[in-house]
C-alpha positions in Angstrom: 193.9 112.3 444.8 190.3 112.7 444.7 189.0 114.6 441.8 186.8 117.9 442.7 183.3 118.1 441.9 181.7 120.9 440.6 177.5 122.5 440.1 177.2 124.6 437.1 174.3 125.9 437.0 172.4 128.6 434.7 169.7 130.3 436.1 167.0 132.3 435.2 164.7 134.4 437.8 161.6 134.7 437.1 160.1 135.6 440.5 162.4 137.5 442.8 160.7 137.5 445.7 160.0 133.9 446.0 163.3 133.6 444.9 164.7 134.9 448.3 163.0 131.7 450.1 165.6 129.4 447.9 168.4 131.7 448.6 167.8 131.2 452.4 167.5 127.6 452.5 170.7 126.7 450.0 173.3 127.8 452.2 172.7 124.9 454.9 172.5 122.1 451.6 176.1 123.8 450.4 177.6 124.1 453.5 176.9 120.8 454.9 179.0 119.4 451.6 181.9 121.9 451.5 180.6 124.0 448.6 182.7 126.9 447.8 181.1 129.8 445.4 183.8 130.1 442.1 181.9 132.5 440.0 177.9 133.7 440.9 175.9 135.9 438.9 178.4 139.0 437.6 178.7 139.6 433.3 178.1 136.3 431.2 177.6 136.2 428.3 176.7 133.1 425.8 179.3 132.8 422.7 177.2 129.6 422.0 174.0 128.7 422.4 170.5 129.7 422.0 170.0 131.6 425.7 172.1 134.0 427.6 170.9 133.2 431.6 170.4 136.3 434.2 173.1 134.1 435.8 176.2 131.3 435.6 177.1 130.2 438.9 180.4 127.7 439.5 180.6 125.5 443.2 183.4 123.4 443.8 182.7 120.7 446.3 185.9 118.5 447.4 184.4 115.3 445.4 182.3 114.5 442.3 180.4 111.9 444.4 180.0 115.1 447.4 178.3 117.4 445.2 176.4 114.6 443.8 175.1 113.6 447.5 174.7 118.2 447.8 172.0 118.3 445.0 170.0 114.9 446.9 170.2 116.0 450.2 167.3 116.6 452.4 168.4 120.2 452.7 168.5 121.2 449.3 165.8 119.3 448.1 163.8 121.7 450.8 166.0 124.4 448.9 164.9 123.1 445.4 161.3 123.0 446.1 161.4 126.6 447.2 162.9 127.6 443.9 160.6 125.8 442.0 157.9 128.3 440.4 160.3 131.4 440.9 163.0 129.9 438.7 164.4 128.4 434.7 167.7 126.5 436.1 169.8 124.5 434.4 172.3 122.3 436.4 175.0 120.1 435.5 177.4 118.3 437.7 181.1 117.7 436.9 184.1 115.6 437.6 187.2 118.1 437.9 190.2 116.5 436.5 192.0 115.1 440.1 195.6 116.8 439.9 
């Protein structure tokens, strides 16, 4: 069995409305690679740490090396750049445990 892959990503927005351009390109990156959304925005809260983010969003994609190729895609690199100024994000990509 192939072990999931999963985005966790914290994420500041500093910029709103520029913030909407990134919003409207990511969906084409994350549906391309089978994203599905586990958790985005709602409470958080840091138990650890030095920052509480404005948001913690989990995506599962159906392999480590699929949300790898999501986050150096053509289509979210367009989604990245958007996101750039109008953003803090912290990402980190993860190898679920394959059972």
């Amino acid at each position: 069995m192939v072990a999931k892959g999963f985005w966790i990503a914290n994420v500041t927005i500093t910029k709103h409305d520029d913030y909407a351009n990134y919003q409207k390109l990511a969906p084409r990156a994350f549906e391309k690679f089978g994203a599905r959304f586990l958790a985005r925005g709602g409470a958080n809260q840091a138990l650890e740490g030095r920052v509480t983010p404005q948001r913690t969003v989990v995506i599962e994609f159906p392999s480590y090396q699929s949300a790898f190729d999501c986050y150096h895609s053509e289509e979210y690199g367009r989604a990245r750049e958007a996101r750039q100024d109008a953003s803090i994000v912290d990402i980190v990509i993860v190898e679920g445990l394959g059972f």
